[in-house]
C-alpha positions as CSV (number, residue, x, y, z in Angstrom):
1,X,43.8,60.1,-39.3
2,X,45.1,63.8,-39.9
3,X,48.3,65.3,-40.2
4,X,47.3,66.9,-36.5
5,X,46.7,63.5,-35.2
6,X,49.9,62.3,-36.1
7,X,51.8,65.2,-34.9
8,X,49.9,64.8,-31.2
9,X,50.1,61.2,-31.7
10,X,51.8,59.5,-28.5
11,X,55.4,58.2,-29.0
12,X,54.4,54.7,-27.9
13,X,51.8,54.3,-30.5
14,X,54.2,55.9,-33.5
15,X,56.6,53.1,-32.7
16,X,53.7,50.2,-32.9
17,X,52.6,51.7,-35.8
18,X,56.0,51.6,-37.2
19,X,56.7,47.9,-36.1
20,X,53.2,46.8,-37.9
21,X,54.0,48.8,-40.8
22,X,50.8,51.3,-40.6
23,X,52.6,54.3,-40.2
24,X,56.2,55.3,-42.0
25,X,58.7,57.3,-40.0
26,X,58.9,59.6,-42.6
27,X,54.8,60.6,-43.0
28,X,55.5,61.0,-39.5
29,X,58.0,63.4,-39.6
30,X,56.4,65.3,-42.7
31,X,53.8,65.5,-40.2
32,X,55.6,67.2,-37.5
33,X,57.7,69.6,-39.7
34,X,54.9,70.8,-41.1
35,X,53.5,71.5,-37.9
36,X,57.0,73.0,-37.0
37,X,56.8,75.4,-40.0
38,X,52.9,76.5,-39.1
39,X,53.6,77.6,-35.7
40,X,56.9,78.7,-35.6
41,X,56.0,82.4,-36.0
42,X,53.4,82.3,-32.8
43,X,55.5,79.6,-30.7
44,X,59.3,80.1,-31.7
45,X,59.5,76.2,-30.0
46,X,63.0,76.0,-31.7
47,X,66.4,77.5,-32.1
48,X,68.6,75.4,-35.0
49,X,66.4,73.0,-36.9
50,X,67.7,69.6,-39.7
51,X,64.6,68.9,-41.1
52,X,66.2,68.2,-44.4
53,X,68.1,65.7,-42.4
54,X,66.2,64.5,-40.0
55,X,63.5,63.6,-43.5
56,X,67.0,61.5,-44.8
57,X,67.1,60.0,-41.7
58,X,63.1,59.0,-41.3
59,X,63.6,57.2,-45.5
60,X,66.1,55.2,-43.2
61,X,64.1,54.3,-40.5
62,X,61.3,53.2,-43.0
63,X,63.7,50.9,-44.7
64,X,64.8,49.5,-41.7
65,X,61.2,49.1,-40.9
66,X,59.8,47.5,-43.9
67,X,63.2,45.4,-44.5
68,X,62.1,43.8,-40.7
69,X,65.5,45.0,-39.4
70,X,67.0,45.6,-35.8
71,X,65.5,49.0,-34.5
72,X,66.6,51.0,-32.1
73,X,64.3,51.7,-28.7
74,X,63.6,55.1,-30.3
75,X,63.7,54.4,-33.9
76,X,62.2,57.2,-36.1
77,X,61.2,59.0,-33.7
78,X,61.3,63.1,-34.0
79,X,63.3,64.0,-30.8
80,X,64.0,67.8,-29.6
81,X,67.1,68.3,-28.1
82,X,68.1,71.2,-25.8
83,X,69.8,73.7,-27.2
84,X,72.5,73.2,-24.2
85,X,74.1,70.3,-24.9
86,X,76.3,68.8,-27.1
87,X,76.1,67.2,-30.9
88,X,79.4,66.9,-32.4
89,X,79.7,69.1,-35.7
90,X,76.5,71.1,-34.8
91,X,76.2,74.8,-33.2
92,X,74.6,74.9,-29.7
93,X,73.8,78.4,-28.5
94,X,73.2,77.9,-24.8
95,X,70.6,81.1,-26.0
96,X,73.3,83.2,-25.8
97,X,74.9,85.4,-28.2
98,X,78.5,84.7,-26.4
99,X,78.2,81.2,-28.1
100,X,76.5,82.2,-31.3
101,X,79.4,80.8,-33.5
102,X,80.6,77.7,-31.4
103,X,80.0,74.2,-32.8
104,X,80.1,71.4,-30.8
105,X,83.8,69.1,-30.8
106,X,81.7,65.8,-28.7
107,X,78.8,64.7,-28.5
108,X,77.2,65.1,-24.7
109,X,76.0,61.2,-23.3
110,X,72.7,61.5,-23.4
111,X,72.2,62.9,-26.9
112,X,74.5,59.9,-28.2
113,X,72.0,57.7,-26.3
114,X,69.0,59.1,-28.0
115,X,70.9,59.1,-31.1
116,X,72.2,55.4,-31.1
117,X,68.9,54.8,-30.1
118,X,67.6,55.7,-33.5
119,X,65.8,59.1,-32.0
120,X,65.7,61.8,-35.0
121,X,67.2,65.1,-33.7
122,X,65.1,67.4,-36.1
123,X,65.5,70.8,-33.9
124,X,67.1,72.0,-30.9
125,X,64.2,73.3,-28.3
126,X,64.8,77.0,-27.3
127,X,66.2,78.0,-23.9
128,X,67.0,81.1,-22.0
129,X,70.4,82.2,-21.4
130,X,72.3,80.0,-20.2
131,X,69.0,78.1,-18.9
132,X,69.3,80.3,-15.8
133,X,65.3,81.5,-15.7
134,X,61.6,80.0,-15.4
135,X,60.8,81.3,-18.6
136,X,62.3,81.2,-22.1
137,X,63.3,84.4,-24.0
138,X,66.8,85.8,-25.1
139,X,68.6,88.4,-26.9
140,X,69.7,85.7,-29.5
141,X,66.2,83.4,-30.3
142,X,63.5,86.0,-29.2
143,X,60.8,85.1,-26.9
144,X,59.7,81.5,-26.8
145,X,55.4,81.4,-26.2
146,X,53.2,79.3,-24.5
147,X,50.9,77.4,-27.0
148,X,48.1,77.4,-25.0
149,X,48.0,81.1,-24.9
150,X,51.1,83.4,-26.3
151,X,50.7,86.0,-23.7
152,X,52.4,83.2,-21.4
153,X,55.6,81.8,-21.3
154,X,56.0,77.9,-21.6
155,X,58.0,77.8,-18.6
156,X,62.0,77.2,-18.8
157,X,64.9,76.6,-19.0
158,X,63.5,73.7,-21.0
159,X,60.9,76.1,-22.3
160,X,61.3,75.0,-25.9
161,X,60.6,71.0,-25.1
162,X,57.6,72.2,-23.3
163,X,56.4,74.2,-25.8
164,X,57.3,71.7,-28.8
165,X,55.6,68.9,-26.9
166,X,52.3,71.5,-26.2
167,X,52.1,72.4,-30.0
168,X,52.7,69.0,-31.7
169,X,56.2,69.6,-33.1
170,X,57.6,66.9,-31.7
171,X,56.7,63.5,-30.3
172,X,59.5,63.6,-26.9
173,X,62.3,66.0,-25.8
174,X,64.9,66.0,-23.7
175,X,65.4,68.3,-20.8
176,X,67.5,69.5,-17.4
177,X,66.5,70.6,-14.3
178,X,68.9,72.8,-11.7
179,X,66.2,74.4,-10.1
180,X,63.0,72.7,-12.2
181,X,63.9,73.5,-15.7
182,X,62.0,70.1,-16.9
183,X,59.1,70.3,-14.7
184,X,58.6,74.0,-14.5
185,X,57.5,74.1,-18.2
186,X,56.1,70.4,-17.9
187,X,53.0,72.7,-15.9
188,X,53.4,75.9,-17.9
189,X,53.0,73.9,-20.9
190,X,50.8,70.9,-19.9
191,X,53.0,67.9,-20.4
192,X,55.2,65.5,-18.6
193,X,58.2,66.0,-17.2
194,X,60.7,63.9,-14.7
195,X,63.5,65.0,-12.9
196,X,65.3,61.7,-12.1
197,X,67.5,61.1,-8.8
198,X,70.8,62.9,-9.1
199,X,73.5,60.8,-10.8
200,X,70.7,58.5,-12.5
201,X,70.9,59.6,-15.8
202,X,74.6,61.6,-16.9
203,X,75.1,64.8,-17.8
204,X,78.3,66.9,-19.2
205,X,81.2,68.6,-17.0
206,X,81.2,70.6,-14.4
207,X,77.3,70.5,-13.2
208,X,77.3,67.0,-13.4
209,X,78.9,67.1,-10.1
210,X,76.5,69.4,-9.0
211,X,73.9,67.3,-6.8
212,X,71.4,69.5,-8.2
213,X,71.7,69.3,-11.7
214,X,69.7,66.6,-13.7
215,X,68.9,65.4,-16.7
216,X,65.5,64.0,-18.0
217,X,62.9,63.8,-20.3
218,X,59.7,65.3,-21.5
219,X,56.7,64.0,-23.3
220,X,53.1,64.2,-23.5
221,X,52.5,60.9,-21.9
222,X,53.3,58.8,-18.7
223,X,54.7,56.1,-20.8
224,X,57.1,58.2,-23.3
225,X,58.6,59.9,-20.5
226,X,59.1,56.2,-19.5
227,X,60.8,55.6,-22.9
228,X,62.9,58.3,-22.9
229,X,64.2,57.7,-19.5
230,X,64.9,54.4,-20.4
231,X,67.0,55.4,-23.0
232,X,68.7,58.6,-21.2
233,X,69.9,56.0,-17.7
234,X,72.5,54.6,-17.0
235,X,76.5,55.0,-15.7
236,X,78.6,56.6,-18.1
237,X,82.2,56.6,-18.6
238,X,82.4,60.1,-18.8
239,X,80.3,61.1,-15.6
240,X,82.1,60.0,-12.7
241,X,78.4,60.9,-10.9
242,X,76.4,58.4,-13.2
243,X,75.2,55.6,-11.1
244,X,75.7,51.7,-11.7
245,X,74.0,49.5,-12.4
246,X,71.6,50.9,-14.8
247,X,67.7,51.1,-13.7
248,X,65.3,50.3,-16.2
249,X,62.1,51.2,-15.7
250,X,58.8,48.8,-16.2
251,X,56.4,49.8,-18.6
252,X,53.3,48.8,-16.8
253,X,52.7,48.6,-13.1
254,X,49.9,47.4,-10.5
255,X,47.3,49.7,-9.1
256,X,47.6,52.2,-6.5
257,X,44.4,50.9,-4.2
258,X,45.7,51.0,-0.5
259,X,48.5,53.8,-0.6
260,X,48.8,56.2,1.4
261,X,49.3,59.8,0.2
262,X,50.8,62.6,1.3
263,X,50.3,66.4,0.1
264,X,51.4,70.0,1.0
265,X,49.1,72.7,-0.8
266,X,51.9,75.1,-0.3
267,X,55.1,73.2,1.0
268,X,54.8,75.7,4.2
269,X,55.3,79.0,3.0
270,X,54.4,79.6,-0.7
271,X,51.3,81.4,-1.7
272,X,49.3,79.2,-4.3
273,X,46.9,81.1,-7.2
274,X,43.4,80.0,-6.0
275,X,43.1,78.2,-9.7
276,X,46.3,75.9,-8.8
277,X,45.2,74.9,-5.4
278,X,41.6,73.8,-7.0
279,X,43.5,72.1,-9.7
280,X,45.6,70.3,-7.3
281,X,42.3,69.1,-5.2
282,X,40.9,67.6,-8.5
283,X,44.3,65.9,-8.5
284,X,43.9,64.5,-5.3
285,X,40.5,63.9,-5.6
286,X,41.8,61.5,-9.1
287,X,44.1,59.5,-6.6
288,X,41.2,58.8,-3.6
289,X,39.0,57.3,-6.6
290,X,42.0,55.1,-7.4
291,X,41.8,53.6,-3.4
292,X,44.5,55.5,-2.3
293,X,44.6,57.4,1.5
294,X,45.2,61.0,1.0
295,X,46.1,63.3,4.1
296,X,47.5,66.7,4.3
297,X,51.2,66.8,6.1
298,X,53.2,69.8,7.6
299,X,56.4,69.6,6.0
300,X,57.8,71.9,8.8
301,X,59.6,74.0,5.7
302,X,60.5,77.7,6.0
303,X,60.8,80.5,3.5
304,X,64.5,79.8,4.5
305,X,64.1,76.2,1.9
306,X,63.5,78.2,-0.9
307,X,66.4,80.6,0.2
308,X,68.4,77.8,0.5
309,X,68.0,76.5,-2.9
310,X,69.0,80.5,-3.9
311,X,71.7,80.3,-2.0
312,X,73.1,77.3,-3.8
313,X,72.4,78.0,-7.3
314,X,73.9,81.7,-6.8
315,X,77.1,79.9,-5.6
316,X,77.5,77.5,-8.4
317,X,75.4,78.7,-10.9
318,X,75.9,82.2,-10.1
319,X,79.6,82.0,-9.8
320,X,79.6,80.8,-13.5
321,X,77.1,84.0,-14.6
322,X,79.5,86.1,-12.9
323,X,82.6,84.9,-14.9
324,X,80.5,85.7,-18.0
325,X,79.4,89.1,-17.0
326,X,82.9,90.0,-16.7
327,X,83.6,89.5,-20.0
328,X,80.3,89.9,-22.5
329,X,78.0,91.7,-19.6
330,X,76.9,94.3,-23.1
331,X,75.6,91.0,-25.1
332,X,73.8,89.2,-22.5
333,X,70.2,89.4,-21.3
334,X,68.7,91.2,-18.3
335,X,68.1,88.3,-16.1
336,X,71.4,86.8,-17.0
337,X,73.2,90.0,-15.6
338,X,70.8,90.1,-12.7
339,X,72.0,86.2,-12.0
340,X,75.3,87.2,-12.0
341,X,75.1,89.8,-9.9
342,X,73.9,87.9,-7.1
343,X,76.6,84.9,-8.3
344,X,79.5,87.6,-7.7
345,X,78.0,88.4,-4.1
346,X,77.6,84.6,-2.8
347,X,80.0,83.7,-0.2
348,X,81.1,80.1,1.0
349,X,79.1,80.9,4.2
350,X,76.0,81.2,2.0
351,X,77.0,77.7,0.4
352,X,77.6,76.0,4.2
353,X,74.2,77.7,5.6
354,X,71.9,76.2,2.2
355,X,73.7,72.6,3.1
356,X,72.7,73.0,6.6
357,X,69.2,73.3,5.9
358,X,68.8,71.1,3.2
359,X,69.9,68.6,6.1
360,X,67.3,70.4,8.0
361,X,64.5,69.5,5.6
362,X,65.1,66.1,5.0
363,X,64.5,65.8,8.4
364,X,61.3,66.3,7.7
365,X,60.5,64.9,4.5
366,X,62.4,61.4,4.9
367,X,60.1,60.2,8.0
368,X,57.2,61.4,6.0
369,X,58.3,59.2,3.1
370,X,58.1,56.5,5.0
371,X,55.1,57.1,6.3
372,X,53.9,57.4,2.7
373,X,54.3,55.9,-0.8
374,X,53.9,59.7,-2.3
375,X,54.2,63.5,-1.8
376,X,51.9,65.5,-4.0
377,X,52.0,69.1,-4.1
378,X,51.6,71.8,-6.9
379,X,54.6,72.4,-9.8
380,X,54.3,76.3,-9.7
381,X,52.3,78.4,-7.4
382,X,51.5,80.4,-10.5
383,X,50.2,78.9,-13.9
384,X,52.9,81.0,-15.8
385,X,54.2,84.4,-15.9
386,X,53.9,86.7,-19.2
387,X,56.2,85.2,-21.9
388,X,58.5,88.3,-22.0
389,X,58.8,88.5,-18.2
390,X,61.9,90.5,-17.3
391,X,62.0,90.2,-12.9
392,X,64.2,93.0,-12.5
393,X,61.3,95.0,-14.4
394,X,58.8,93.3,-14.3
395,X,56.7,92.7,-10.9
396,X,55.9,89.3,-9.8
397,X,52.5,89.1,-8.3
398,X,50.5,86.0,-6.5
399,X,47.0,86.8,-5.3
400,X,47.2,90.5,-5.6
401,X,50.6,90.1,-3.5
402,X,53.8,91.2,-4.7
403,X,56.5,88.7,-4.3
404,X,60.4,90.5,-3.7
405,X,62.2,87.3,-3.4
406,X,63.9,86.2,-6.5
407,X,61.6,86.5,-8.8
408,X,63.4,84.7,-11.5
409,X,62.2,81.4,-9.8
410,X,60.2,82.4,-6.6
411,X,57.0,81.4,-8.5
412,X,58.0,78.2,-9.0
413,X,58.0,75.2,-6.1
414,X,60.3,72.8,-7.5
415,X,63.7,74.2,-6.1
416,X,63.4,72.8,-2.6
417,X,63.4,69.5,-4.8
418,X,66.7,70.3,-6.3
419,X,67.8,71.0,-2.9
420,X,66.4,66.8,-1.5
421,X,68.2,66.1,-5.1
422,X,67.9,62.2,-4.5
423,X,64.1,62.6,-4.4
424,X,62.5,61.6,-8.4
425,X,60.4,64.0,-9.0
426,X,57.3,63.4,-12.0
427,X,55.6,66.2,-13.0
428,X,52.4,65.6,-14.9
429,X,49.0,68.0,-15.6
430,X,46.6,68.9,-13.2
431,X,44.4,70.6,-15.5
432,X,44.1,74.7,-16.7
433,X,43.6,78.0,-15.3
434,X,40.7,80.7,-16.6
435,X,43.6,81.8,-18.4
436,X,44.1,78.7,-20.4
437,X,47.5,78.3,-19.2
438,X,47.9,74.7,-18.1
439,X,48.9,74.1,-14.4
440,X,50.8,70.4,-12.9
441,X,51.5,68.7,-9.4
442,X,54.9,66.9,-8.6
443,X,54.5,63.5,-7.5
444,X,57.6,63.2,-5.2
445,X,59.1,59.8,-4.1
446,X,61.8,58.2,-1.7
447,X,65.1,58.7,-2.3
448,X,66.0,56.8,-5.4
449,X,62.7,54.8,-5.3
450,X,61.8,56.0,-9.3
451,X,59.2,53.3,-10.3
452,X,57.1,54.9,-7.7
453,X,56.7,57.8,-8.9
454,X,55.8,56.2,-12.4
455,X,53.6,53.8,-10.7
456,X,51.6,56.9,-9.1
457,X,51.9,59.0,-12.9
458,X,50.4,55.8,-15.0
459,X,47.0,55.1,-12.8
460,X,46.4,59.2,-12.1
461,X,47.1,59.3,-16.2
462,X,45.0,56.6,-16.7
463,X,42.0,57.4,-14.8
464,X,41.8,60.6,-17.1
465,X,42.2,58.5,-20.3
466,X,45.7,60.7,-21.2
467,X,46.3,63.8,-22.7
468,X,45.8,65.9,-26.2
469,X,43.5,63.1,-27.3
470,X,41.6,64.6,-30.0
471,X,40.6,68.8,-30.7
472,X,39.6,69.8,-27.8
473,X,42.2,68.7,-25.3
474,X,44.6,70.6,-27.8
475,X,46.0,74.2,-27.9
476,X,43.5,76.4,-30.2
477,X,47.1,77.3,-32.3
């Protein structure tokens, strides 16, 4: 086995080959750093990076290892951690040059959770700004590229895990998802990505009191992003939102033979690049061989749910922007301004009308979940935008059509999920454009029905015998 194969090895199999003594945690993460090192010029995956730590910590996790010690659910594992959250004693950025000095006085719940779980935090994935845009480049880290092909971006705001994941330097990351900053770049970059129920997993003050803010992970299997989860759930004492008890997930499930299917190529108003929609029917086409019933359903959504997951962010979001421009407007990025522009404009009536119709759309989507095990629909309407994209420069175009409305996310069909925030959301590959770039389908389920989903990502995963399995289901990089 080569250094490559170890670095695109799966999670789950490091840690078997740990446990049986075959593989040490730190060849492993020689492996990966390596790999860090030889693409770091053409990807930029990574803001701060420990590898001289993170190596101290893998000559632990071999002791532990070959001493036949307690281990931890993720021990010795190389773990990328957004460069958004908290680890006590360490700088987090937040991509912005506003934060470029601040080190971090706690540690945020869910990186103590991978931590204590034994997870190596060897770098901290790149972001944009304040992980306000779809794509990942920023005035402090540079532009972050998509492995696949650089003239792409990997997605964002979790652009960095994606991008990590895609180019084998490292083996899970974590993520967060406001308006599909976890699954966005789970399509962009061709990996997995799950946006749980809001309050299952916790997150810091104040967005974790934001229905549509989440926390999740990434991985380039069904079964890590399992293992991560795992890890990631459960009420916190610091996150009056976290939900009790704690939901762990099963690691294998029964067949999908018998369920019935529901899909929207377009959610009702978005236009779909012709290589996405025939991605998605291969998709489809993945679950009828599995026995399932798929039929097409109208969703009876308007432009107005994509407006009304704009009008939401700008008000929360947005309002936080502002309060930033007003101060460091000459240090911070383009788009960042742009957000806060529109932040300093929202009005509570904006904020009452985007809770109206998110009433209005579950509505229409609850009866239809009942009707059906699943939704499947595409991740992005576009496989990616150019890796530099700037949308108040920078025209956003879908079929040859230009698209005015909010550029910085109008690309991208995961909002209106933020806006049913109880939904779980997995995001897994649906194969690649003529471009290269990857593209992905969100398998939506009921309201806090996560297994699900899961049960829906193993068999589609399985029936295409996984992902980056050898050369030349690999980036070229």
């Amino acid at each position: 086995m080569t250094d490559l194969d170890l670095c695109y090895m799966t999670a789950t199999e490091a840690l078997a080959r740990f446990r049986a003594r075959k593989l040490s945690p730190v060849e492993l993460m020689q492996a990966v750093i390596a790999r860090a090192e030889a693409t770091k010029k053409k990807v930029n995956a990574f803001t701060y990076t420990y590898f001289d730590e993170a190596l101290a910590a893998a000559r632990k996790a071999e002791a532990k290892y070959a001493k036949g010690d307690r281990v931890g659910a993720l021990e010795g594992l190389p773990v990328a951690i957004k460069d958004e959250s908290f680890i006590k004693g360490k700088p987090t950025s937040f991509g912005s040059l506003i934060y470029e000095n601040l080190i971090a006085e706690t540690t945020s719940p869910m990186n103590a959770r991978v931590m204590k779980a034994g997870g190596i935090v060897h770098a901290r994935s790149a972001t944009p700004e304040f992980s306000c845009a779809s794509f990942t480049h920023t005035r402090r880290w540079g532009v972050t590229r998509n492995p696949w092909n650089t003239r792409y971006t990997p997605g964002g705001s979790s652009g960095g895990a994606g991008a990590s994941l895609a180019s084998g330097t490292s083996m899970i990351a974590t993520g967060s998802d406001i308006g599909g900053s976890i699954r966005i770049p789970a399509s962009c970059s061709g990996v997995v990505g799950y946006k749980p129920p809001y309050g299952r997993n916790p997150d810091d003050p104040p967005f974790n009191l934001d229905p549509y803010c989440h926390t999740g992970p990434l991985a380039r299997s069904v079964a890590d992003a399992i293992l991560l989860q795992n890890v990631m759930c459960g009420p916190s004492p610091t996150d009056i939102a976290s939900l009790r008890p704690k939901l762990r997930l099963p690691t294998e499930y029964k067949p999908i033979k018998g369920w019935r299917i529901a899909y929207s190529m377009d959610l009702g108003f978005f236009d779909v690049d012709k290589d996405v929609v025939a991605n998605t029917r291969k998709a489809l086409d993945v679950f009828r061989s599995l026995g399932a019933t798929v039929e097409e359903v109208d969703l009876g959504w308007t432009v107005d749910a994509l407006k009304a997951g704009i009008d939401h962010l700008n008000h929360l979001f947005g309002g936080q922007m502002a309060a930033y421009a007003k101060k460091h407007r000459k240090v911070m990025t383009e788009y960042a301004v742009d957000f806060a522009k529109h932040g300093a404009k929202s009005t509570a009536e904006d904020f009452l009308r985007s809770m109206d119709v998110a009433t209005r759309m579950y509505m229409t989507l609850g009866p239809i979940l009942e009707k059906f095990d699943i939704l499947v629909c595409p991740t992005t309407a576009l496989p990616a935008v150019r890796a530099d994209f700037e949308p108040t420069r920078h025209p956003l175009r879908i079929n040859g059509k230009k698209v005015d409305l909010w550029p910085i996310i109008a690309w991208c069909m995961t909002t209106p999920f933020n806006t049913m925030s109880r939904c779980p959301v997995l995001a897994v590959p649906s194969g690649h454009a003529a471009n290269g770039v990857p593209t992905g389908i969100q398998i939506v389920g009921r309201t806090y029905c996560d297994a699900d989903v899961f049960r829906a990502g193993v068999a589609y995963e399985t029936a295409l015998g996984g992902w980056y399995r050898d050369k030349r289901s690999r980036p070229a990089i």
